[in-house]
N, C-alpha and C positions, 0 to 999 in steps of 0.2 A: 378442486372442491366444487365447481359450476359442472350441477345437474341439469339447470337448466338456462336459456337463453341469459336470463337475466344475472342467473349465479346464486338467487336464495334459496337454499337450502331446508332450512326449518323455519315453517310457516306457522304462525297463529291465528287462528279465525277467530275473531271475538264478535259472535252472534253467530249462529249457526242454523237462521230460519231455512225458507226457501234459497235462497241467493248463496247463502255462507257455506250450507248441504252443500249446493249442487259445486259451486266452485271446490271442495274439498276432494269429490267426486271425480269433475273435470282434469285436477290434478295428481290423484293418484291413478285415472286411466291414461294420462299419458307417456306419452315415448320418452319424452322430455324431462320425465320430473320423475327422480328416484330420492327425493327425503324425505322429510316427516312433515307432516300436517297435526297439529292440533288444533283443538277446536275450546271455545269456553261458552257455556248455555247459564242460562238463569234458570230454567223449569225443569225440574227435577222430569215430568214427561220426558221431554225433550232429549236430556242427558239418557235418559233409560235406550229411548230410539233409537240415538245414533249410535250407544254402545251396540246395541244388539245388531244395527245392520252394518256396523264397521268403517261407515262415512268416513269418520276420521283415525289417526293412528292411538289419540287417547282425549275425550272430551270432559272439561273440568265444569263443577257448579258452582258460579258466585252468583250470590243469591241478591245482591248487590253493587252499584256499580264502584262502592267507597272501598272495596273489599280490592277493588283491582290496583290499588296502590300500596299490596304488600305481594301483589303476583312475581314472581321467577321469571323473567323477560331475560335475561342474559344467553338464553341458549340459541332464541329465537333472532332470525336475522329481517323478516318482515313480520309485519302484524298487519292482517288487512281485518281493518272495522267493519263488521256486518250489520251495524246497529242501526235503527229508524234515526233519522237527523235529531228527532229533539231527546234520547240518549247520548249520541255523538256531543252535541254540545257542552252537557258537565261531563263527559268522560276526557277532555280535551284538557281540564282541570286535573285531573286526578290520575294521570299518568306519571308512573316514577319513572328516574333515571333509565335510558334508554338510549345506546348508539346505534342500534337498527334502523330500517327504514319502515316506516308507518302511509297504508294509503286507508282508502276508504269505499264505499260502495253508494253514496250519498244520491239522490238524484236532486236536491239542491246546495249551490256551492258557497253563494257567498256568506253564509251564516257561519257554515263550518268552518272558510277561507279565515274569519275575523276571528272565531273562536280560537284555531293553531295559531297567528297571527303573534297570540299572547305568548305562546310558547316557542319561541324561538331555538330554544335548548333540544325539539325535538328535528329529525327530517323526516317532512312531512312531505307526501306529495299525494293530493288528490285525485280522485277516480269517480268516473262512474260508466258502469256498465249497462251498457241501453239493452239489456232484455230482463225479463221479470216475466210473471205470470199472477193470474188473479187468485192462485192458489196458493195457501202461507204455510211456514212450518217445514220442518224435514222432511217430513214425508211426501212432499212435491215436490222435491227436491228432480233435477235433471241432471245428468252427466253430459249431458249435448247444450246445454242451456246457453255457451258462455259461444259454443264455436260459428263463426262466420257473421259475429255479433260485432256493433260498434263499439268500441271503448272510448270514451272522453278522459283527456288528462287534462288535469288542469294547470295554467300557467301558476306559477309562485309571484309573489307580492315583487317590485321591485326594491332591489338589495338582499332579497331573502337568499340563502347561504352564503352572504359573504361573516354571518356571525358564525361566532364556533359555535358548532355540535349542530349547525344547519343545514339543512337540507342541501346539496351539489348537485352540479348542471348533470352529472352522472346519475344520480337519484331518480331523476323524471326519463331518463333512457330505461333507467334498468325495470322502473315499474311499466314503461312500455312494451320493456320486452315480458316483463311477466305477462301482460294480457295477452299480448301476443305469441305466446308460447302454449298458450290452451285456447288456440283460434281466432284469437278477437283482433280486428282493424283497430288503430289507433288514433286518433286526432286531438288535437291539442286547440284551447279555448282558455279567454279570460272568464271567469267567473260572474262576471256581469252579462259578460251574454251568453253565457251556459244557462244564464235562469231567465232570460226571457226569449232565447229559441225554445227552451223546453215547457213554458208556460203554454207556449203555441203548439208546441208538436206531444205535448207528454201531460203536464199539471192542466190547463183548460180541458182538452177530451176528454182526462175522466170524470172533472165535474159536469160537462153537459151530457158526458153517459149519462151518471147517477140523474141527472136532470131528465134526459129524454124518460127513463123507467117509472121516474114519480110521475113524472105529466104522462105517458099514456095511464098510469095506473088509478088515475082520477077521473076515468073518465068509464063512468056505471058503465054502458054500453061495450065496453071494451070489456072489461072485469066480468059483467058478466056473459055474456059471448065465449070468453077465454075459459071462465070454468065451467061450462056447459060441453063444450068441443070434446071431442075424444082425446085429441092432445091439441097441444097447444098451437094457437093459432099465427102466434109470432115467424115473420116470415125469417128468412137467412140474413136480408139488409137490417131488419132491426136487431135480430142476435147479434149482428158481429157489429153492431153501433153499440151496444150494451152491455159485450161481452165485461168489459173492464170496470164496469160499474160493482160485480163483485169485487172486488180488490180489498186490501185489508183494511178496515177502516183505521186504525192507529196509527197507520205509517202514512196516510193519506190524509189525516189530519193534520201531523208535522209538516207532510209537505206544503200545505195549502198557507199554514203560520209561516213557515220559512221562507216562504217565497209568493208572498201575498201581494206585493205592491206590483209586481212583472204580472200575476194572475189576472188581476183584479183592470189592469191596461187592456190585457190580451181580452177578456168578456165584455169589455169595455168595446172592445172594434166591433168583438164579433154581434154584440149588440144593435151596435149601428147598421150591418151589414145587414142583420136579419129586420129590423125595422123598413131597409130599401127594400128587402122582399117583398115582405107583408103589400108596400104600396105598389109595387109593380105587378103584385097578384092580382090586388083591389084595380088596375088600373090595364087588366090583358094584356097584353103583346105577345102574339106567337111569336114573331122576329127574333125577341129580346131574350127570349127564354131556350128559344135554339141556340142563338150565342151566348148564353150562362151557361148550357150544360155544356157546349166546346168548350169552355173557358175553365169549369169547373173541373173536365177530365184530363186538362194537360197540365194545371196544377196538380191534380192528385201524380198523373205522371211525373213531375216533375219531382214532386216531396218523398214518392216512395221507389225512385228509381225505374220507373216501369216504362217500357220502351214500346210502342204503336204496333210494332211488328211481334209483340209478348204477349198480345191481348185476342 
């Protein structure tokens, strides 16, 4: 009965935005994975979409999250959560009986970590899949989205499955092998420092995106120069500074609530760092500023894998 690495069979997606699409997608183009995917939407749009482009094998509408504590869970052997954290958190409540395995697609953990916590009756094991795009909804959806991507698992609470109906040391393999079964690297993380690596590398950049687009966009000369120009004046380094600043405001909301105290450290540094600027500007040094940009390009090297000889 193992279609695929991991062995699940009949999948439920419950949220079926961009991420929930594309993983649907991911898993019925591959080699790997010959069962059923269903999928569950809130917005009747939504449901229309996916029926007509066939994302999933069958996509249900609850219109509510309280409605999912009379859903048919018995056929399904995972359910992975597509939902923005601050739905994740009362759905965590209102799950019925369930011996499958449950992960998630969260990009903050420990709210969610404390919310299962409660439910120890389920096996849980968390996820997040570090790709996305500023584009929301099914219809951004990607089929390539998930592949040569990282997947973060997250460690379980200490003693977590030694209770019945808990999550087993087999649970966090076999949702590894799911990610890794539709291309995605694996690495495993405590929940505490899932949210403040990712405050640095994920939740801070897109607030000083949306930062950098208010502050140039205040400033008359730029505004009006830019709608004057034939097209837009914005060069390549400020697009791809900015790009993420579209993103979905909803889920970028939850994120910032859920994991505000890691956010709030991280702006915190980079404050002080950019205050040393300001006076080292105020105060010239060519010297200083030749070894800032060394310094600054072998960190980027360093954070995005990228190797001297790549460049």
């Amino acid at each position: 009965m193992k279609n695929n690495e991991s062995g699940f069979q009949s999948i439920l997606i419950f949220g079926m935005g961009m991420m929930g699409s594309s993983l649907s997608l991911a898993l019925k183009n591959s080699g790997d994975f010959h069962g059923r995917v269903d999928g569950i939407v809130q917005s009747e749009k939504s449901r229309v979409f996916i029926e007509t482009h066939k994302i999933c094998d069958q996509v249900f509408r609850l219109e509510a999250l309280e409605d999912f504590k009379d859903f048919p869970l018995e056929k399904y052997d995972l359910i992975v959560i597509g939902l923005p954290v601050g739905k994740i958190l009362p759905l965590a409540e209102l799950i019925p009986e369930y011996r499958g395995v449950i992960t998630d697609m969260s990009s903050t953990r420990v709210r969610v970590a404390e919310a299962f916590a409660k439910r120890s009756d389920l096996r849980f094991v968390g996820s997040h899949p570090m790709c996305g795009s500023e584009d929301a909804g099914p219809s951004a959806a990607k089929q390539d989205l998930f592949h040569n991507k990282l997947c973060i698992i997250l460690e379980g609470k200490e003693g977590q499955g030694r209770k019945k109906g808990g999550a087993i040391s087999s649970d966090w393999q076999d949702v590894a092998r799911f990610w890794g079964s539709i291309g995605m690297k694996t690495f495993l993380m405590k929940e505490n420092d899932h949210d403040e690596v990712l405050a640095y590398l994920s939740h801070s950049p897109h607030v000083l995106a949306g930062l950098i687009s208010i502050w140039a966009s205040e400033s008359s000369a730029v505004m009006d120069s830019n709608t004057e120009s034939p097209i837009p004046i914005s060069g390549g380094g400020f697009r791809d500074m900015v790009r993420i600043a579209g993103s979905n405001q909803k889920m970028w909301t939850d994120i910032l609530e859920t994991n505000r105290e890691s956010i709030l450290d991280s702006l915190r540094h980079y404050r002080n760092d950019l205050d040393e600027m300001i006076l080292n500007l105020e105060n010239f040094d060519r010297e200083y500023f030749m070894e800032w940009f060394t310094k600054a390009r072998k960190a980027r090297n360093i954070l995005c894998g990228i190797r001297e000889d790549e460049e």
